[in-house]
N, C-alpha and C positions, 0 to 999 in steps of 0.2 A: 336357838332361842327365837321366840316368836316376840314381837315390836306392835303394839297399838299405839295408836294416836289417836287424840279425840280434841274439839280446842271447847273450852269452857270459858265464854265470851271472847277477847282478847289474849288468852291462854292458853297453849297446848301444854296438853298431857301427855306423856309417855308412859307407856305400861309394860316395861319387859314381864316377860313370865317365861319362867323355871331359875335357872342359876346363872347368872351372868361371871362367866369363867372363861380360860384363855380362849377358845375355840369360835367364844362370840363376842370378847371385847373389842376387835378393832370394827366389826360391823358395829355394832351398841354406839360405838365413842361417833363411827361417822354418822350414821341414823341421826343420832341425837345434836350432830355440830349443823349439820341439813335444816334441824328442826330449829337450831338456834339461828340460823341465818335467819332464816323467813319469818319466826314468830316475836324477830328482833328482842332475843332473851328474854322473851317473857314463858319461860319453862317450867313445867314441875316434871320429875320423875317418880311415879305412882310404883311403889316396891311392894305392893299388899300381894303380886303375885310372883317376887323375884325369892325367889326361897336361900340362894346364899350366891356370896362374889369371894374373888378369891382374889388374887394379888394382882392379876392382870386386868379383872372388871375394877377393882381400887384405882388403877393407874389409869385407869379411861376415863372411870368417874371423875380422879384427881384433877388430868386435863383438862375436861371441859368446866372443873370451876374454874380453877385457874384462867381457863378464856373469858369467863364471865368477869371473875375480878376486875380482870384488865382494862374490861369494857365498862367498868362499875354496875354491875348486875350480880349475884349470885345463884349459884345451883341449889334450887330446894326440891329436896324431896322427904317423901308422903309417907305412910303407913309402912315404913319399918317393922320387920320380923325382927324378934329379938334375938336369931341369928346372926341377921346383917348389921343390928345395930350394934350387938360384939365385939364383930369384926372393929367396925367403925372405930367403936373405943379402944379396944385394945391395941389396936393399930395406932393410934394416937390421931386419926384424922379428921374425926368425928366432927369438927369445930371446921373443916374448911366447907360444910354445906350448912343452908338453913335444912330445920326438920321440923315436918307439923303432923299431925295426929291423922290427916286424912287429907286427899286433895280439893276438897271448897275449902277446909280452914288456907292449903298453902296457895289455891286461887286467889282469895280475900287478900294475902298478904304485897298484892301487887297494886293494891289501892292504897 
């Protein structure tokens, strides 16, 4: 799995792209705790090009909300495939991230 980063003023983006599955969750989960030190939670994860996760990217993603929580911040992420977003619900976990239509709407959301 390939990992971009881009910051949108005050905000990094992350943009995995293909399927975030066993093979690349514990690289994804540290990439992204990296990105959360330094951009002091102020994160979105951009999924317009992560086409599916599987139990092990859920458990990474779960993670680093959970870090955020703790820190009073949450994990939002962007443009959901209605693969991932599936998964999300039928999983029942859907509700521990924000989600926004695209990454300026989940930028804006840190104002």
């Amino acid at each position: 799995m390939r990992v971009t980063e881009y910051q949108h003023g005050a905000v990094t983006v992350v943009k995995p792209e293909g399927s975030l599955s066993e093979e690349d969750a514990i690289s994804f989960a540290s990439t992204l705790r990296d990105t959360v030190s330094r951009s002091l939670g102020r994160v979105v994860v951009d999924a317009s090009t992560m086409h599916f996760v599987d139990s092990q990217g859920l458990e990474a993603l779960l993670d680093i909300a959970d870090e955020l929580a703790d820190a009073g911040s949450s994990l939002k992420l962007c443009a959901l495939n209605d693969t991932v977003r599936d998964v999300l619900d039928i999983t029942g976990i859907a509700g521990h991230f924000e989600h926004y239509e695209d990454a300026p709407s989940a930028v804006r959301s840190f104002r």
